[in-house]
C-alpha positions in Angstrom: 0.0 0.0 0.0 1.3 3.2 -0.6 0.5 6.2 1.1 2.6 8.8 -0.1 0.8 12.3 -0.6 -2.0 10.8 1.7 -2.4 14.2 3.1 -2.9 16.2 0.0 -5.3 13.3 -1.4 -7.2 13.5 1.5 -7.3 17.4 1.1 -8.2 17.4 -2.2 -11.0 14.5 -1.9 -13.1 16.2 0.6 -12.7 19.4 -1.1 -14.4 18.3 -4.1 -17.2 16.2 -2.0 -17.5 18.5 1.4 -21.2 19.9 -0.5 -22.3 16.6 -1.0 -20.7 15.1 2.1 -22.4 17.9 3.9 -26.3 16.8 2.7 -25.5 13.2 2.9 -24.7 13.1 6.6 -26.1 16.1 8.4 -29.1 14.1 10.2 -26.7 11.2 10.3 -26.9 11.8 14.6 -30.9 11.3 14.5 -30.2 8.0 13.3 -27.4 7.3 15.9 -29.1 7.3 19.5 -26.3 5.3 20.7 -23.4 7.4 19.5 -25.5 10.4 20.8 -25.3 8.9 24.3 -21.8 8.7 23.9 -21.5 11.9 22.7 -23.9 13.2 25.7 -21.4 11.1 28.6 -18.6 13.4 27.0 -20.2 16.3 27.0 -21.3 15.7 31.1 -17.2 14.4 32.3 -16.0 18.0 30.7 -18.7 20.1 32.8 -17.9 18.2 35.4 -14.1 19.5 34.7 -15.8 23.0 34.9 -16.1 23.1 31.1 -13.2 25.0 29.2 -12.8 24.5 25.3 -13.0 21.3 23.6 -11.8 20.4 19.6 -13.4 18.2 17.4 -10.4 17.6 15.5 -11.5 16.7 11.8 -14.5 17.9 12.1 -15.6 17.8 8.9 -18.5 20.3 7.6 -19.0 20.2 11.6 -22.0 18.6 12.9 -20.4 17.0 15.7 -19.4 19.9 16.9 -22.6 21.9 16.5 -23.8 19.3 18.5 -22.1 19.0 21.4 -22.1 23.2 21.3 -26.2 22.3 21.8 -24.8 20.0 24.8 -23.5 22.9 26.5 -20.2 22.3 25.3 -17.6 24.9 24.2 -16.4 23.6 21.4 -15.1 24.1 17.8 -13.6 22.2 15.3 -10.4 22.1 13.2 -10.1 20.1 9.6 -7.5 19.8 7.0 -10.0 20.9 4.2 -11.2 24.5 3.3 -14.0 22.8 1.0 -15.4 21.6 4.8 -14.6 24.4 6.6 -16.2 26.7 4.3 -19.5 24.3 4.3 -18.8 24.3 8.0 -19.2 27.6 8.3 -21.6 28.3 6.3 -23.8 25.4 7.9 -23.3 26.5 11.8 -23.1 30.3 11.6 -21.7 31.6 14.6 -19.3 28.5 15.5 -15.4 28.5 15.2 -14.2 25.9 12.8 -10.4 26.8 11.9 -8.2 25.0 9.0 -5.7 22.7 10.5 -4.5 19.0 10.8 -4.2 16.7 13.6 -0.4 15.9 12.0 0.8 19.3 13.3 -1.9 20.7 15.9 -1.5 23.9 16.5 -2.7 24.4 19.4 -1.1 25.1 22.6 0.1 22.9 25.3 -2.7 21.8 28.0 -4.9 24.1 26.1 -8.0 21.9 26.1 -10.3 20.2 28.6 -11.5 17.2 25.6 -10.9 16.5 22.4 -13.2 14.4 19.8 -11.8 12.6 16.9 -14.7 11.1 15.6 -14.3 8.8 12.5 -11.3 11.5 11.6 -8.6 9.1 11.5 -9.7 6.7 9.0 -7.6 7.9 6.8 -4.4 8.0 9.0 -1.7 5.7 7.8 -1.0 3.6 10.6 3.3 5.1 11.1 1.8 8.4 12.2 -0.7 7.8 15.0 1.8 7.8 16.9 2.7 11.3 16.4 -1.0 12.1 16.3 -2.0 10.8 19.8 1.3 12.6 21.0 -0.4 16.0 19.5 -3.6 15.0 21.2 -1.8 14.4 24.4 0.3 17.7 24.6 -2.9 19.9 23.5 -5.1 18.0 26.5 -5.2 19.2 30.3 -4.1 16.3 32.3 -7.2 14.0 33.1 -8.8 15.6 30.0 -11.3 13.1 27.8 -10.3 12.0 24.3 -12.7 10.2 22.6 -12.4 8.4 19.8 -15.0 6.9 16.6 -13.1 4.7 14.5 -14.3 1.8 12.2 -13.2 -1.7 13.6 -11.8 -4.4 11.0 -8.1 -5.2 9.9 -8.0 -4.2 6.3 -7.0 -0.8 4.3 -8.8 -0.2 1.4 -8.4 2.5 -1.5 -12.1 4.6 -1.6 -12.2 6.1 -5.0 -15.8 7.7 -4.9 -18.0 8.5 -2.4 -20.6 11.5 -1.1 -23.0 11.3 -4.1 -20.2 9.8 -6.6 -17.6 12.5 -7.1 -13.5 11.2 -6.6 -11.6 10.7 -4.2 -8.6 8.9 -3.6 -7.9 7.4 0.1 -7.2 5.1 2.2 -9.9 3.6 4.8 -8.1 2.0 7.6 -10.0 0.1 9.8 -8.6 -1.0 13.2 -9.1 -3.3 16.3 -9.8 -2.3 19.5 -6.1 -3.8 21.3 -4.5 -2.1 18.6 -6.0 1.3 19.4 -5.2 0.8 23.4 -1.7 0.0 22.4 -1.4 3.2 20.5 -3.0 5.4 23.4 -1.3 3.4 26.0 2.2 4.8 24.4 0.8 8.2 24.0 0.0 9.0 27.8 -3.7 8.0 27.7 -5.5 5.5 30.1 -8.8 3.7 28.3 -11.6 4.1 30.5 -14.4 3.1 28.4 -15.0 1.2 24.8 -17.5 -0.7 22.9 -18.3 -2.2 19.5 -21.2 -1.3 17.6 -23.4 -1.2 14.1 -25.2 1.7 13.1 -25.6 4.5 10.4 -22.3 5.5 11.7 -20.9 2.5 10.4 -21.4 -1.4 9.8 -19.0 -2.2 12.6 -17.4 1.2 14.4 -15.6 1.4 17.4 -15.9 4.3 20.1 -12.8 4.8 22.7 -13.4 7.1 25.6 -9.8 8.0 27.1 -8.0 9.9 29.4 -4.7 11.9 29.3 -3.0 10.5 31.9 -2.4 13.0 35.1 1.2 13.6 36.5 2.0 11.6 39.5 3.1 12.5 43.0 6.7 13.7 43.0 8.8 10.7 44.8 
């Protein structure tokens, strides 16, 4: 498999369907009670952490994050593609959704109480999640949530249409469960909470709720 220029194909792929992407998927939480319990245990550990911002990282034309914004949530989201962002923006007026990628975060250290990544690194080859958890751990506040939406299988596979049949050109990885906790294990995080399930979200996704690990006692 080779993944070189995964970053601009992924770019330029949800550039040219983020319109269609957009209709296709915009009620997809109405069809997801499940996920929007998940969504809704988030939202309750970061009030409990006395709120403070939280970034849906790929967040696509954004209607995660306008949803957990009606959760009571301050959040906003960050994607690698101004064909979302704009859509983004123009679909949740009044919301902060900034152009960015989780393979260079910028965003400063311990600068947020929870972080989403949901179904955004599907298209992450598998030698830089490493470096991507280790964003998602410097950006976090120590016990800070991470969750995670992820489809669960073993196989890559090369996804040359989608969104109402225009082109695109990447990679969907699909990962098991011990292989995520490995990765996040590595990265500072502790799993707390995960499950397996089939729904509009996907035939068979995966959900991780996580925490950055907080700094010991001094010895």
């Amino acid at each position: 498999m080779n993944t070189d220029g995964w970053l601009e194909d992924t770019r330029t792929s949800y550039d040219t369907v983020a319109a269609s992407y957009a209709d296709l998927t915009r009620h997809l939480l109405d069809e997801t009670p499940e996920e929007r319990a998940v969504l809704a245990f988030f939202a309750a550990l970061v009030r409990a952490q006395g709120g403070g911002p939280v970034v849906d990282v790929g967040c696509g034309t954004g209607r995660v994050t306008a949803h957990l914004c009606q959760l009571g949530v301050d959040a906003f989201g960050i994607d690698l593609s101004p064909g979302m962002i704009e859509v983004a923006r123009r679909d949740h007026p009044g919301l902060r959704f900034d152009l960015g990628s989780m393979t260079d975060l910028a965003l400063a250290d311990a600068s947020m109480t929870g972080l989403v990544a949901w179904y955004s690194l599907i298209h992450i080859p598998d030698d830089e999640l490493s470096s991507v958890f280790a964003h998602f751990q410097r950006v976090l506040r120590p016990g800070g949530p991470l969750l995670l939406g992820f489809h669960v299988g073993d196989e890559s596979q090369l996804k040359t249409q989608g969104y109402g049949g225009h082109p695109m050109n990447v990679y969907v990885h699909r990962r098991q469960h011990d292989r995520m906790f490995e990765w996040l294990d590595d990265a500072g995080f502790v799993v707390e909470k995960h499950r397996t399930l089939t729904s509009a979200e996907s035939k068979l996704g995966g959900i991780i709720l996580a925490r950055r690990e907080a700094p010991g006692p001094e010895k």
